[in-house]
ZAVEXZA-310321 format. One record per atom (N, C-alpha, C, CB): x, y, z; residue in one letter. Coordinates in steps of 0.2 Angstrom, whole numbers, plus 5000, padded with zeros to 4 digits. Glycine has a CB too. Example, Ala and Ser with C-alpha at 12.3 -4.5 7.8 and 13.67 -1.06 7.14 Angstrom:
2
506649725039A/506249785039A/506649845039A/505749785045A/506449895035S/506849955036S/506450005039S/507049975029S/
***
This chain:
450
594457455328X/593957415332X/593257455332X/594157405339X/592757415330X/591957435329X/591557465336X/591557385326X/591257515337X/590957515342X/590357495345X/591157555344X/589857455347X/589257455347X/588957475355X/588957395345X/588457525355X/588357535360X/587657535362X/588557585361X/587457495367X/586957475370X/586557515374X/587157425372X/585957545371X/585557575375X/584957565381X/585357605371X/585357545388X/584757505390X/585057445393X/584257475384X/585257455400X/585557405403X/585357345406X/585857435406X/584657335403X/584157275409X/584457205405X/582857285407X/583857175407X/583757085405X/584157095397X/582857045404X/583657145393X/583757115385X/584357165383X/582957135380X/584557215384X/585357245384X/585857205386X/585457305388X/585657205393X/586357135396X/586457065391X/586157095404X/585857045388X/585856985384X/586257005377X/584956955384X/586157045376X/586357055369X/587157065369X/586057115365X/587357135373X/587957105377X/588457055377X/587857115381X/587957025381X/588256955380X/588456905375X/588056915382X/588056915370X/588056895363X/588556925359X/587356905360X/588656975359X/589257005356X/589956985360X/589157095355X/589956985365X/590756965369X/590756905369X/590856985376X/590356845366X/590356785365X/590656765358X/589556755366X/590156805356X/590656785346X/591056845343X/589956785338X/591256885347X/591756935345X/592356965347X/591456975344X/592956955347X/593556985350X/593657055346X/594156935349X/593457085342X/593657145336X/593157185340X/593357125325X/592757195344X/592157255346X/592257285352X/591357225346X/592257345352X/591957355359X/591257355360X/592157425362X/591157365364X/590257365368X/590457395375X/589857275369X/589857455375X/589657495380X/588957505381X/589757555379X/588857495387X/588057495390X/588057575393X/587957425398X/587357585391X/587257655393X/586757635397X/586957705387X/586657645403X/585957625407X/586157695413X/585857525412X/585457705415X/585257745420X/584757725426X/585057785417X/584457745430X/583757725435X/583857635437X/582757725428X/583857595434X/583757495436X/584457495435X/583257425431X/584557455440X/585157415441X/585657395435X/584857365445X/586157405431X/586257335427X/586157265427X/586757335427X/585857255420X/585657185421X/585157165423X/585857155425X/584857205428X/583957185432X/583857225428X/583657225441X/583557275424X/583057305423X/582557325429X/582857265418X/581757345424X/581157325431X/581057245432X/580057355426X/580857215427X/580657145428X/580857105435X/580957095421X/581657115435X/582057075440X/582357115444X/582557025437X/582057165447X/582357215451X/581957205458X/582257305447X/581457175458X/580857165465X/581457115471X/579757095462X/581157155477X/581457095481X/581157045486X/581957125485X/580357055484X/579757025485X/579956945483X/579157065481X/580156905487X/580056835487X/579356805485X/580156815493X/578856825486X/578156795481X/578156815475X/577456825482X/578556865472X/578356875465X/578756815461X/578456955462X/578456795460X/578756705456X/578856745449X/577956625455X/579256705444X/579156685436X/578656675435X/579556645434X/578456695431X/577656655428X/577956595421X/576956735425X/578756585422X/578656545416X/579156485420X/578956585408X/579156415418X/579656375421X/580256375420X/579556345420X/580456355427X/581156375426X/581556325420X/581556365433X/581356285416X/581656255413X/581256285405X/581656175415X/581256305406X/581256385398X/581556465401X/580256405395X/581956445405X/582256515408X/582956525406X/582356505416X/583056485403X/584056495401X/584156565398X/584556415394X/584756595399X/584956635398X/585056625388X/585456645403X/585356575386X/585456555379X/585156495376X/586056535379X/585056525371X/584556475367X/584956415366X/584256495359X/585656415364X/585856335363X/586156295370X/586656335357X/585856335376X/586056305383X/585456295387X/586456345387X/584856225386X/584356255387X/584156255396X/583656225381X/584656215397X/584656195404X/585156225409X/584856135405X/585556285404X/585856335409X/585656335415X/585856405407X/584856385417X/584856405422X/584556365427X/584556445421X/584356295424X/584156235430X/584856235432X/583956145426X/585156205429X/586156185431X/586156235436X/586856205424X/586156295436X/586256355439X/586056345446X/585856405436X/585456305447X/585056325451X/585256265458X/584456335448X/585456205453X/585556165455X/586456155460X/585456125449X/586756195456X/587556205457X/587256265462X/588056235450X/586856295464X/586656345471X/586156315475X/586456425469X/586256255475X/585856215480X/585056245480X/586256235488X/584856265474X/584056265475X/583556225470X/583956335474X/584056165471X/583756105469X/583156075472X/584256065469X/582756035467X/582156035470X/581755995464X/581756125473X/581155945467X/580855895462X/580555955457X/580255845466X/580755905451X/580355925445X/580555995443X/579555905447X/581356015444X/581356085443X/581456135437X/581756095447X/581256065433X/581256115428X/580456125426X/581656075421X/580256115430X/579356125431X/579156175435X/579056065435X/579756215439X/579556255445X/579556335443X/580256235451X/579156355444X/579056425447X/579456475452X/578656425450X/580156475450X/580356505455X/580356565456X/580756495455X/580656615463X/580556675465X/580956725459X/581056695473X/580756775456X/581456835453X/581856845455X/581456885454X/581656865463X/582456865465X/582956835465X/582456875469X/582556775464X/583156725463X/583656705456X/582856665465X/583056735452X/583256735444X/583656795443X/582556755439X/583556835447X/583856905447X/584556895448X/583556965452X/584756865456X/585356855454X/585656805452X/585656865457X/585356755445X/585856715442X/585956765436X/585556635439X/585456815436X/585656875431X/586556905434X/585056945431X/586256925440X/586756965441X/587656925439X/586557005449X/587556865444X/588156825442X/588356825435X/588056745443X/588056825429X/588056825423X/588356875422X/587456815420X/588056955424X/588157005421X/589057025425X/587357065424X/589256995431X/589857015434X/590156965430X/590057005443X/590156905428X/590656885426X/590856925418X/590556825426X/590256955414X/590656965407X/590757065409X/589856935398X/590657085415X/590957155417X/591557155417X/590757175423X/591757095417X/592757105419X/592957105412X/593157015424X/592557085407X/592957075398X/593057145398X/592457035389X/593957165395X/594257215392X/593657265386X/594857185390X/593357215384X/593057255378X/592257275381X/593057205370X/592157275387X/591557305391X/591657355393X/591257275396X/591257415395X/591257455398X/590457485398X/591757475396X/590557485406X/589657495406X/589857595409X/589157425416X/589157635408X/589157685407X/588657715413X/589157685400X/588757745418X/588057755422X/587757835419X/588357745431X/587357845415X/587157885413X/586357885410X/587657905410X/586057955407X/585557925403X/585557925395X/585057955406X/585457915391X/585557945382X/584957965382X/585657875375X/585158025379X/584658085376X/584558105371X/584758145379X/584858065368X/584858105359X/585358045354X/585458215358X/585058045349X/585658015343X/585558055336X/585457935341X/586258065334X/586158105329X/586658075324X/586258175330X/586458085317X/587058055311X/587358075311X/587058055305X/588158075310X/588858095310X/589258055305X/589258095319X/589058085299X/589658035292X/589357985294X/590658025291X/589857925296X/589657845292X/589757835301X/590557795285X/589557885307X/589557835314X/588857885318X/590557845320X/588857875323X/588357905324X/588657965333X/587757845324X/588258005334X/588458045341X/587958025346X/588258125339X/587857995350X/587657985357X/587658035363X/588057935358X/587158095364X/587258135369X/587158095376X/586758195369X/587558095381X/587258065388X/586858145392X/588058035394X/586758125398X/586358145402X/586658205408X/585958075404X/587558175405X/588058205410X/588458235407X/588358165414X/588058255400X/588458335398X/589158295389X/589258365410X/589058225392X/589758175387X/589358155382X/590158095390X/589858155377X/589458115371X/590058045369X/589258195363X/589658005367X/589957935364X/589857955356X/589457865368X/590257915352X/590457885345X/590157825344X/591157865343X/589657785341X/589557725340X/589257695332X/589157715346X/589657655331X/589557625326X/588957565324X/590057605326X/588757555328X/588257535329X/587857535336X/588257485327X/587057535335X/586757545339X/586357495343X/586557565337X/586057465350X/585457445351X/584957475356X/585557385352X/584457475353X/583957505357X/583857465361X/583357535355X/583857445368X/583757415372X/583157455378X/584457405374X/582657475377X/582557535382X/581957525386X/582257605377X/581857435386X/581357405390X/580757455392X/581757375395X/580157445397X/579757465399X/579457515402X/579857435399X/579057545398X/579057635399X/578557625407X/578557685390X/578357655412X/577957675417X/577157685413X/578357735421X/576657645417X/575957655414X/575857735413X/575457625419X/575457735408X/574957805405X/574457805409X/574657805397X/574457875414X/573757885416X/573157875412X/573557945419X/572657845417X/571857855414X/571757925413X/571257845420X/571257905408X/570657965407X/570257995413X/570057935402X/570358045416X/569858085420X/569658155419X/569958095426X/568958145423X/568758215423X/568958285426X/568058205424X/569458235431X/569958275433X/570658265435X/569858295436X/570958285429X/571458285427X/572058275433X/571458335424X/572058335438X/572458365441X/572658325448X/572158415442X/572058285451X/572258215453X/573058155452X/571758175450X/573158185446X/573658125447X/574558175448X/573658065437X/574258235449X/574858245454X/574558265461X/575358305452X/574358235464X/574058225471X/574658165472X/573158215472X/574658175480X/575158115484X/574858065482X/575158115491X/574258065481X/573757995481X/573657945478X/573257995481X/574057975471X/574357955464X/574957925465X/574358015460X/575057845461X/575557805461X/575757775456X/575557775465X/576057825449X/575957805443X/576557735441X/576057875437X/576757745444X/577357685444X/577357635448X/578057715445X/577057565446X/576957535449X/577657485455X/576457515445X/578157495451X/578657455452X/579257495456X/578757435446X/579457545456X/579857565462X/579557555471X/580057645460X/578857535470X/578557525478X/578657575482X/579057485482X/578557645479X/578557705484X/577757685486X/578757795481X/577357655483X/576657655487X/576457635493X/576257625483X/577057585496X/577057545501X/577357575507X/577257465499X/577657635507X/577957665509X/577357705513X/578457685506X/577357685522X/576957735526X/576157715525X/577057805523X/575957655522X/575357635520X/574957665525X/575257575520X/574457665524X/573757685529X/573557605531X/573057745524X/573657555534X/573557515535X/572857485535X/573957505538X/572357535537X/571657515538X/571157555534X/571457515546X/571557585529X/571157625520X/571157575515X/571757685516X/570657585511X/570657565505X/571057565500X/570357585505X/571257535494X/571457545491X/571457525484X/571757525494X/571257575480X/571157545474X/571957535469X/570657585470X/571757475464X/572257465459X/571957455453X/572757425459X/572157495449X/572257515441X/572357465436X/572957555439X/571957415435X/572257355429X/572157295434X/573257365426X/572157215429X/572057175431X/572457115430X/571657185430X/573257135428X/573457115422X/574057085430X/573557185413X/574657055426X/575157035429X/575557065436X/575357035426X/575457145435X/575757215438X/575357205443X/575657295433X/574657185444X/574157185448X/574457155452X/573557155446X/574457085451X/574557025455X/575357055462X/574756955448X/575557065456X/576257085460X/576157135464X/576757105456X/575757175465X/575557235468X/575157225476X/575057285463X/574657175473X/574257165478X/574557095483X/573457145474X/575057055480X/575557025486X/575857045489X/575856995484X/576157105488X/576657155492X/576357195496X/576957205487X/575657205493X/575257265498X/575057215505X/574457305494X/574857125504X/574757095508X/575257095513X/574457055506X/575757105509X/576457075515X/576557135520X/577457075511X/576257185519X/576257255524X/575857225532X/575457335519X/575357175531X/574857165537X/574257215534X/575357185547X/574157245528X/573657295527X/572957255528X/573857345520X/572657285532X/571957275534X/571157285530X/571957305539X/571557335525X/570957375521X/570857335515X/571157455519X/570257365509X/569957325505X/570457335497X/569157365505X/570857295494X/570857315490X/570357325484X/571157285490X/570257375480X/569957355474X/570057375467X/569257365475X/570257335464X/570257335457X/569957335451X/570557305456X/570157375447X/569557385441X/570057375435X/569157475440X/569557365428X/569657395422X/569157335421X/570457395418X/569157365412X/568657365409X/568257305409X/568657375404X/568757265407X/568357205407X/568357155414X/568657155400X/568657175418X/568857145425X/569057055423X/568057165432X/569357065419X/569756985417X/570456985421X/569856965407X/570556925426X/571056905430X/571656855426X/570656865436X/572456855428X/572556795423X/572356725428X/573356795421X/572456665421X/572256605422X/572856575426X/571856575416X/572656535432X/573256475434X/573456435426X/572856395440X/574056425430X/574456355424X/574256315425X/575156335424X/574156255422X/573756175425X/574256125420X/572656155422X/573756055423X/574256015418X/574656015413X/574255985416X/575055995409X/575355995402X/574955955399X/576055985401X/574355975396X/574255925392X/574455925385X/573655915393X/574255875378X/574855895371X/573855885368X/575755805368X/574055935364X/573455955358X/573855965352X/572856025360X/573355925348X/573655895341X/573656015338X/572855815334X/574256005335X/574556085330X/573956095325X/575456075323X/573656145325X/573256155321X/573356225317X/572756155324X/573956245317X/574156305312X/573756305304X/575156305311X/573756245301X/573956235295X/572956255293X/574356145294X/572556245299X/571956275299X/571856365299X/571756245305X/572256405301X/572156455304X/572656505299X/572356445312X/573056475295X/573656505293X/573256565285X/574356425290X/573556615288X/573456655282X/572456675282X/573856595274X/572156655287X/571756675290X/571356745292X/571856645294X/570856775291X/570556845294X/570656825304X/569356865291X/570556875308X/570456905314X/570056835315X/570256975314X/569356865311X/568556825314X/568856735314X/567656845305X/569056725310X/569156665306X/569556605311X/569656685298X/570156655311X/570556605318X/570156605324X/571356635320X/569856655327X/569456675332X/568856615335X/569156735329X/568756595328X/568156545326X/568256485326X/567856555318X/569056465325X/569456405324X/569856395328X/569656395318X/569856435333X/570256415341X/569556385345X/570656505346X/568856425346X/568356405349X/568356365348X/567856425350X/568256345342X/568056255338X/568556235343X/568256225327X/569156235344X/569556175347X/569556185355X/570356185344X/569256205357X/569156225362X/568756175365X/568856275362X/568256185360X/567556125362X/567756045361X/566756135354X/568156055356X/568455985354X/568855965361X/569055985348X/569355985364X/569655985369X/569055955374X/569956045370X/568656025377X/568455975380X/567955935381X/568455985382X/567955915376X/567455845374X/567955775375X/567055845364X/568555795374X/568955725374X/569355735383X/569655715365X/569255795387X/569355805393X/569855825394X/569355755397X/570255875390X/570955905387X/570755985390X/571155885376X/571455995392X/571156075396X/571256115391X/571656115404X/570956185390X/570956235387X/571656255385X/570556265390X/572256245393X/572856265390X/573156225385X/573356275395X/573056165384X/573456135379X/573356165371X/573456075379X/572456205370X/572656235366X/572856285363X/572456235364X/572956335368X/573456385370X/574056385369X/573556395376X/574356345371X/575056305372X/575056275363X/574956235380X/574656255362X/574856205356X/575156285349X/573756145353X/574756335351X/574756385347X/575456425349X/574056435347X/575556445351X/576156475355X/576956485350X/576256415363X/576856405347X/577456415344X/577556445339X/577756355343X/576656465335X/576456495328X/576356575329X/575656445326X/576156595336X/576056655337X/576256705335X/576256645341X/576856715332X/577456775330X/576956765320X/578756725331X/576856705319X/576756695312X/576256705311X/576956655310X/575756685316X/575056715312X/575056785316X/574256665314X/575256835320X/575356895318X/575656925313X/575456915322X/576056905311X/576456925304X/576056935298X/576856875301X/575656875299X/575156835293X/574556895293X/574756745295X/574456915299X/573756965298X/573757025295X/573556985303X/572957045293X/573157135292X/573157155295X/572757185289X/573157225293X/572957275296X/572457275302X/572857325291X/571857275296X/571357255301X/571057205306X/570957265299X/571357145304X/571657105307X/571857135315X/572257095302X/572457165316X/572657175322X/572457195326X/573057205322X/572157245322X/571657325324X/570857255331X/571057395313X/570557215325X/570157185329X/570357135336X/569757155324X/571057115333X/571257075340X/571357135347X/572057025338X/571757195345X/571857245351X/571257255354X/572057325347X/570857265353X/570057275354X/569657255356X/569857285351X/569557185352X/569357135355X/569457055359X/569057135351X/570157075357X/570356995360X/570857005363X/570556945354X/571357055363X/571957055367X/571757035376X/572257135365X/571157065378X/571157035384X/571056965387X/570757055385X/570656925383X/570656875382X/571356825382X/570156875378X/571656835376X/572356815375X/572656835382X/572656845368X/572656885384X/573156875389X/572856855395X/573556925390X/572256825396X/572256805403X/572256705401X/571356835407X/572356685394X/572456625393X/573256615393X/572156615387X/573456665389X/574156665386X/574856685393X/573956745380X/574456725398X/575056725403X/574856725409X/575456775404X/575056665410X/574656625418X/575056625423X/574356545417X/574756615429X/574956635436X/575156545437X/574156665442X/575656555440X/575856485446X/575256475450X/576456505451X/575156425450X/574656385453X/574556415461X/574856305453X/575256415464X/574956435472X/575256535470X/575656375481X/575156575467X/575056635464X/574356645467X/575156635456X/574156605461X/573156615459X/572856605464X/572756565454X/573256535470X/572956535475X/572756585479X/573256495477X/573156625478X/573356675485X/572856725482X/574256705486X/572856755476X/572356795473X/571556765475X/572556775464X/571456715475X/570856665475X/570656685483X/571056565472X/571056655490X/571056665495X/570656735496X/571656655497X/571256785493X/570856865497X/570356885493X/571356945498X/569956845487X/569356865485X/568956835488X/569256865481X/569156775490X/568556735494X/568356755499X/568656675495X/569056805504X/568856845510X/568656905509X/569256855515X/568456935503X/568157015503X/568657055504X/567557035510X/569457015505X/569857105506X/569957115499X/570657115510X/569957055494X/569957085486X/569357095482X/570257035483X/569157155479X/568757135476X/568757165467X/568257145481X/568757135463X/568957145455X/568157165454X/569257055451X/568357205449X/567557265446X/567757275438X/567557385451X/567257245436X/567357255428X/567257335427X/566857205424X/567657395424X/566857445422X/567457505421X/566057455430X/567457565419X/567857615416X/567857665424X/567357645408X/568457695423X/568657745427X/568057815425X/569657755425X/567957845428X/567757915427X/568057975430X/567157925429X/568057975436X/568358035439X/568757985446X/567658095441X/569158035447X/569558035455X/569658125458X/570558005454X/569458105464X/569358165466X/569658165474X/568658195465X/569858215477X/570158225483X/569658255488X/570758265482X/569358225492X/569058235497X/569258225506X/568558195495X/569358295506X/569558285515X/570258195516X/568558255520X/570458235512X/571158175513X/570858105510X/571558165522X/570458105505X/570258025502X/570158035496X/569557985505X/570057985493X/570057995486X/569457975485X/570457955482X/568957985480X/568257955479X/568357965471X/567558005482X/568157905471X/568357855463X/567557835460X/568757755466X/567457845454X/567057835450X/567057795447X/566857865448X/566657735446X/566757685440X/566157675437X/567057625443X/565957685431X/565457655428X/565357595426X/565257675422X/565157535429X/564957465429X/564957425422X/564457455431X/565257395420X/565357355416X/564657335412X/565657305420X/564157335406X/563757345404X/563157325409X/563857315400X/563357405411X/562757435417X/563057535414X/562857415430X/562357555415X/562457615418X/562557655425X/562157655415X/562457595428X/562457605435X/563357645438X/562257515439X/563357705443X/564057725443X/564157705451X/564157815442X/564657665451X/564757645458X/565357705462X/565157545458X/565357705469X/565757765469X/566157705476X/565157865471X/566857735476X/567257695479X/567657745486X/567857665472X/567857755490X/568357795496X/568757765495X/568057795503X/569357755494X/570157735497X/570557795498X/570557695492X/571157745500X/571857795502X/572257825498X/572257785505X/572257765492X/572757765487X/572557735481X/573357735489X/572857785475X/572657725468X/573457715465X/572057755460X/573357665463X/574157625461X/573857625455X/574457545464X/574357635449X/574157605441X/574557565441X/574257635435X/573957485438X/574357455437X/574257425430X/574357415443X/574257465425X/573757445419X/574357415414X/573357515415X/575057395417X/575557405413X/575857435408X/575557365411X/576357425403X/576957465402X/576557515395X/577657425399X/576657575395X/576457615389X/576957595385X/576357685389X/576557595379X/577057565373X/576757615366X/576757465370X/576457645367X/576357715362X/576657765364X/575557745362X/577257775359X/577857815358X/577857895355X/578257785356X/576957895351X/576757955353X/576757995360X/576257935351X/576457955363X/576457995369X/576857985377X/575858005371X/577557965374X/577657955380X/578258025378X/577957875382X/578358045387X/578658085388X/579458095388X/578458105393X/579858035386X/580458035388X/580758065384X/580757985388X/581458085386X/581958145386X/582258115375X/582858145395X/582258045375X/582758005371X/582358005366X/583157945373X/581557975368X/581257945364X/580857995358X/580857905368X/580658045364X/580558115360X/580958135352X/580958175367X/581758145356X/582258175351X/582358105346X/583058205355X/582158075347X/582158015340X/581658025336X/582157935341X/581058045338X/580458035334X/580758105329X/579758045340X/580858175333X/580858245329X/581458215325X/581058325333X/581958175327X/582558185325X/582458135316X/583158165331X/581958095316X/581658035310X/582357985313X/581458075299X/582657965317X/582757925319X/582457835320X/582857945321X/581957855322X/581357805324X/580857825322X/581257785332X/580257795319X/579557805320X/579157775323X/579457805318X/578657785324X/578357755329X/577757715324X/578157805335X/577657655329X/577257585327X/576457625324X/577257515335X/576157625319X/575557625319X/575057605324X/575557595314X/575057545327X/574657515328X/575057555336X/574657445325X/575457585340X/575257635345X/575757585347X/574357655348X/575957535347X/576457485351X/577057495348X/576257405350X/577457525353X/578257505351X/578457555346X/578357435347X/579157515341X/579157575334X/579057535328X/579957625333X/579257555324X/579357525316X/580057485314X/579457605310X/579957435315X/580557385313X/580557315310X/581057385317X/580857295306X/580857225303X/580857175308X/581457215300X/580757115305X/580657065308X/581157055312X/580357025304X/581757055311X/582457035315X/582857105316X/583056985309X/582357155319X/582557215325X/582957265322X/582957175333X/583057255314X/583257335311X/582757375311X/583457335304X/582857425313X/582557495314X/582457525306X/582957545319X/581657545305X/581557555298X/581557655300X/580657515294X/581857685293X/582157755295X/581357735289X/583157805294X/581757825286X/581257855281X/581257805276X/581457925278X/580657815273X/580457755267X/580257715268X/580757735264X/580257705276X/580357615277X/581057575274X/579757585273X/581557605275X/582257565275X/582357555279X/582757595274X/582557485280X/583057455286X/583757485286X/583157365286X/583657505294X/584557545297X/585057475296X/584557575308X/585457495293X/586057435294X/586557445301X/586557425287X/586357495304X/586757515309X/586357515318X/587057575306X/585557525318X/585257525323X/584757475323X/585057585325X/584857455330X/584257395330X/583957405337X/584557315327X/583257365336X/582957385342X/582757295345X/582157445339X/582457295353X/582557235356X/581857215360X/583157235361X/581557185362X/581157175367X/580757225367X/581557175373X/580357255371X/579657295369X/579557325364X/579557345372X/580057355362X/580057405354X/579557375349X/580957395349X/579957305349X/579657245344X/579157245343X/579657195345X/578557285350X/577957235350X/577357245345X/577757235356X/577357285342X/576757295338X/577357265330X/576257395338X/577757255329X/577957195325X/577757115326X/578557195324X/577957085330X/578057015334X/577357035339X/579057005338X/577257035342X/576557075347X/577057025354X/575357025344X/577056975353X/577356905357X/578256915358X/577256815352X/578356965363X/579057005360X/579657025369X/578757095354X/579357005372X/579457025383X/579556975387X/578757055388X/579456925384X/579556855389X/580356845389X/579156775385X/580856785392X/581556785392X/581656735384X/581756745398X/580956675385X/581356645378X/581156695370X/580856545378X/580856725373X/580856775367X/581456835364X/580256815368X/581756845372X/581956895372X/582956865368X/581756915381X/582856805372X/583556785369X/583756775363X/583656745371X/583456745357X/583256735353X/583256785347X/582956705356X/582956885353X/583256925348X/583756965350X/582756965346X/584156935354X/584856955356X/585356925352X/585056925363X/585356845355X/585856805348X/585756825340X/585656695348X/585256865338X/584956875331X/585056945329X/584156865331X/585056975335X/585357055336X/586057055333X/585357075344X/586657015339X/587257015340X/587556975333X/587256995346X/587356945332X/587556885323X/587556955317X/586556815319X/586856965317X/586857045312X/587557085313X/586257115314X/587457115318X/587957155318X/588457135318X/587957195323X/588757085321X/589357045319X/589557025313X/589257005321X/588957015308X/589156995300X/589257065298X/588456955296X/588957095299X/588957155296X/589757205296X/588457195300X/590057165301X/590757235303X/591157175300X/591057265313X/591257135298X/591757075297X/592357095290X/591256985296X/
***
């Protein structure tokens, strides 16, 4: 019997899992996780009732060929409700249709989950060696990187030494920041992106009295979701296209739209299903100009807020406790128990200078595996296991999540999931993405051992 071991116990590990104990009786499978919960990961580990899904629940199913799993789900637990495959629901609530999922396939004889961390993979003849974190080493015949979301990369400062001060909260998601708040201090946060949102609802649930304020560079917020409207596919325009070119021929439709009274998301939306393809389609430099210049933009179109979300966002700017600053970090410094924040303004040279209690990053997940510090990710890079993505996102792997070793060879034996992906697929973290390279994951490796 073959053994495949799963590195990474969240959403996109558990999913794959699943996928192998669906189509396989001949396999074992072992989850290797540490820090999140099995099954939760970060994503679905919050027990904050505001933080919504930002995608409907009727594109939530755990399985692509079940697409109404998790409505059904929701409905069979009495959290039935108009138009629910339209609805926004809590995480937490998602979290435990995960967890239900994750107990029932824990009980299959050929699971076994592993509470530890993986620190090393090394070749061994025709299997491979797995070091844990508790001294054991595993055998496994095949691999998946499952290793979801790394903790943000500090800013750049002039001084460094700040971000081990108490005042420093590089991890935005374990909530040690809300712990003991200074309730009538300032507060800055790091980013403007999704992480934000989630941060600054949580901080509101405290009763905190003080100012948030947030920065980055371009100080772009995401957009609400609005109607569904339908805008005619225009791939066949864009396909095989430069950076500038598509760039040029989304605006054009833009204007089109709204000249005939059609919202902007439907052209968004209309592109979405092409997404994966015209990154594929692009160069090099190609990429390089969207990272740079457009990624921001795309994602305040591209992943949008629940309508009463943005509300709430909208509310504390309209009262002054929020307030968003386009403009670059400079320094943090520790003054008589405060922090004094520097920000250069957004095409100004003007330096605004800020007082708070605390800074949170919230700039989201580092995905350049150059520099991240982990214990596993490290010993794969020395070890030429994995390399890392060019483009600073993720690592090097095919389109269907084989891991490219030396030469650029696809591993017929390791394969990577969900973030990894992303400077391949760019569009690679969401669920209906996520599932899709689980069933695709688990088929390979399945055909492969037969």
């Amino acid at each position: 019997m073959k053994t495949i071991v799963i590195i990474g116990g969240g959403w996109s590990g558990t999913l794959t899992a699943i996928q192998l104990l669906e189509n396989s009786k001949n396999i074992s499978v072992k989850i290797v996780n540490s820090g999140q919960p099995f099954g939760l990961g970060i994503a679905f580990s919050t027990t904050d009732s505001e933080h919504l899904l930002n995608v409907p629940a009727g594109r939530m199913s755990a399985f692509p060929n079940k697409q109404n799993h998790f409505v059904d789900w929701l409905i069979a637990n009495n959290y039935s409700d108009n138009n629910l495959q339209d609805q926004f629901v809590p995480r937490i609530i998602y979290g435990k249709y995960i967890l239900e999922l994750f107990n029932y396939y824990k009980s299959n004889p050929q699971l076994k989950l592993i509470d530890a961390k993986a620190t090393n993979i090394e070749k061994n003849g025709i299997n491979y060696t797995i070091s844990l974190s508790n001294s054991s080493k595993l055998i496994a015949d095949k691999i998946v990187l499952a290793l979801g979301n790394f903790i943000p990369s500090s800013p750049k400062s002039n001084t460094p030494e700040f971000f081990e001060s108490p005042y420093y909260f590089q991890n935005p998601w374990n909530e040690d920041y809300l712990k003991n708040i200074p309730l009538n201090q300032n507060i800055l946060l790091i980013g403007t992106g999704l992480t934000m949102v989630d941060s600054v609802l949580s901080i509101k649930k405290t009763v905190f009295t003080g100012k948030i304020f947030v920065v980055s560079p371009k100080g772009y917020t995401p957009a609400p979701h609005g109607k569904s409207d339908n805008y005619p596919d225009f791939y066949s325009e864009i396909k095989d296209r430069s950076m500038l070119e598509i760039f040029s021929t989304v605006r054009k439709h833009f204007k089109i739209a709204e000249s005939k009274n059609i919202s902007w998301r439907a052209v968004v939306d209309s592109l979405r299903p092409h997404v994966q393809k015209i990154w594929v389609e692009l160069s090099d430099k190609g990429k390089q100009q969207f990272i740079s210049h457009i990624r921001h933009v795309w994602g305040v179109a591209r992943h949008r807020l629940p309508v009463v979300t943005h509300q709430e966002i909208f509310n504390l700017k309209e009262s002054g406790q929020l307030e968003i600053i386009g403009g670059r970090l400079l320094d943090m410094q520790v003054i008589n128990e405060s922090t004094i924040v520097s920000v250069r303004l957004r095409k100004s040279s003007e330096i605004r200078k800020l007082t708070v209690g605390r800074v949170i990053n919230c700039t989201g997940p580092q995905t350049n595996y150059i520099e991240l510090k982990d214990e596993l990710v490290v010993n794969l890079l020395i070890g030429k296991i994995i390399f890392a993505s060019d483009l600073k996102m993720g690592i090097q792997t095919t389109l269907t999540g084989r891991v490219l070793q030396e030469g650029s060879k696809p591993s017929n034996d390791i394969f990577a999931i969900g973030s990894l992906l992303r400077g391949v697929l760019w569009e690679t973290t969401a669920v209906p993405e996520i599932r899709i390279q689980a069933e695709s994951i688990a088929k390979q490796i399945i055909d492969s051992i037969k």
